[in-house]
C-alpha positions as CSV (number, residue, x, y, z in Angstrom):
1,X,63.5,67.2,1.4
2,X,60.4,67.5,-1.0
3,X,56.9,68.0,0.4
4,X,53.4,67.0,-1.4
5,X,50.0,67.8,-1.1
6,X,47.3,64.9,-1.9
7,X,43.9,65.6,-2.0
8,X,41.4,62.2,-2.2
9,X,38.1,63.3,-3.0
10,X,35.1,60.3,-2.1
11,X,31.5,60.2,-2.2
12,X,31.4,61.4,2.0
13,X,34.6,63.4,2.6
14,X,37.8,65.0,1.3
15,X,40.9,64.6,3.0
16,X,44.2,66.6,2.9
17,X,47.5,64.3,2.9
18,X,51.0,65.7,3.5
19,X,53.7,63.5,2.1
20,X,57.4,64.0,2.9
21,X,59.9,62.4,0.9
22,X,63.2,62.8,3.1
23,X,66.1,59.9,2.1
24,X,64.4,57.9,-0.4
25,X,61.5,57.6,2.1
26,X,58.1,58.6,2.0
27,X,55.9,59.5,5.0
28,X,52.2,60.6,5.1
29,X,49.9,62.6,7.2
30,X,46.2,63.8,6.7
31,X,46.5,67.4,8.1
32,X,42.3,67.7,7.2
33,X,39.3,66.1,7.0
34,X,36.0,67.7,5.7
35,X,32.7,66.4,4.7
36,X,31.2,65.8,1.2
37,X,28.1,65.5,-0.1
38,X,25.6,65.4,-2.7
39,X,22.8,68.4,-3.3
40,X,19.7,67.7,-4.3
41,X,18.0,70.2,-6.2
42,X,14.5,69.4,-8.2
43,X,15.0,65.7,-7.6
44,X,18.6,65.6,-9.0
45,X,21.8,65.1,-7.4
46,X,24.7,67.5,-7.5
47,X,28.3,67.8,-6.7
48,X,28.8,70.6,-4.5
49,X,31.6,72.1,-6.4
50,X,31.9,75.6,-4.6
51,X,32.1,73.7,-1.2
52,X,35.2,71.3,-2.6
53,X,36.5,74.4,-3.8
54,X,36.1,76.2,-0.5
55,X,37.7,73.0,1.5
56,X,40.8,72.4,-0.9
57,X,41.8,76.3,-0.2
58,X,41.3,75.4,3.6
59,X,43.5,71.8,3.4
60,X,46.3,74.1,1.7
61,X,46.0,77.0,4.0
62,X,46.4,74.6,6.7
63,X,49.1,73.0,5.3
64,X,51.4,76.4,5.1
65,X,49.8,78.3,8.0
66,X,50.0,75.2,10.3
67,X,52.6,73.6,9.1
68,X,55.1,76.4,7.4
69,X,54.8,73.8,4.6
70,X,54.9,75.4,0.9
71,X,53.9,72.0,-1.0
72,X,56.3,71.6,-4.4
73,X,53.3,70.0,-5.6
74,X,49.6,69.1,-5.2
75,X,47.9,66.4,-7.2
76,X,43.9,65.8,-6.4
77,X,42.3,62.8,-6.7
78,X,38.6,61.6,-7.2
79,X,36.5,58.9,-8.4
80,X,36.5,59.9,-12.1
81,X,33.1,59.5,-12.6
82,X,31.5,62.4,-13.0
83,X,32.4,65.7,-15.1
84,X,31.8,69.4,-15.5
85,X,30.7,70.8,-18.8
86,X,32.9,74.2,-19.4
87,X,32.4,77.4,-21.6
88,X,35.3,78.7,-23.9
89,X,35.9,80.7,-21.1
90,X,36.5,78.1,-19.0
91,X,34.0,79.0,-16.6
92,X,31.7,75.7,-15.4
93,X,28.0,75.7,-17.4
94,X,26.5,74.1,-14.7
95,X,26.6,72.0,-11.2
96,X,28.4,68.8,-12.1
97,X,25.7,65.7,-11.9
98,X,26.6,62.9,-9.3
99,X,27.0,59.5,-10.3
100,X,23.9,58.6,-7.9
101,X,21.6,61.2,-9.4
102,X,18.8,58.6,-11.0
103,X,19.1,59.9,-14.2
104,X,21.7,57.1,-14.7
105,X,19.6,54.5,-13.3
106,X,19.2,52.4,-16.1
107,X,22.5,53.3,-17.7
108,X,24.0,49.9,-18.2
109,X,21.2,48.2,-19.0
110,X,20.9,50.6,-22.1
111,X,24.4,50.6,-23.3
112,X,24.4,46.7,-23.1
């Protein structure tokens, strides 16, 4: 039996889905649920990318503390949209920008 981890990031919340593949079959169950949002800081709109990081860690914790589940895997998924700029280091330059932050207002309009 083979367990999995997903975690489906949105605009409003995160969620935490089990999967369990037992006999060719798969089953599913969201283990945790946690807000997401947007910060605002001088009029611009930012992912909150401590607090995602902070709730993953939770999801997973949950997942072996509650469960006695080590995941063999854990993909995370998200809209896509939006990025993080990153050092050589690796370490992140900067609060990623949210697709809603009005600095891309216009966007389309311009490329077309």
């Amino acid at each position: 039996m083979n367990h999995y981890l997903a975690i489906d990031l949105v605009a409003e919340s995160g969620r935490v889905i089990l999967g369990k593949l037992e006999n060719m079959q798969l089953s599913m169950k969201e283990i945790y649920r946690f807000p997401n949002g947007m910060l605002t800081i001088y009029n611009h709109c930012y992912w909150n990318i401590a607090n995602l990081y902070t709730e993953i860690l939770k999801g997973i914790e949950i997942c072996v503390h509650q469960h006695h589940i080590i995941p063999d895997s854990i993909g995370i998924d998200s809209w896509g949209v939006d990025y993080g700029l990153l050092a050589e280091d690796s370490t992140l330059l900067g609060l990623p920008f949210a697709y809603r932050d009005s600095r891309t207002k216009n966007i389309t309009q311009e490329v077309f």
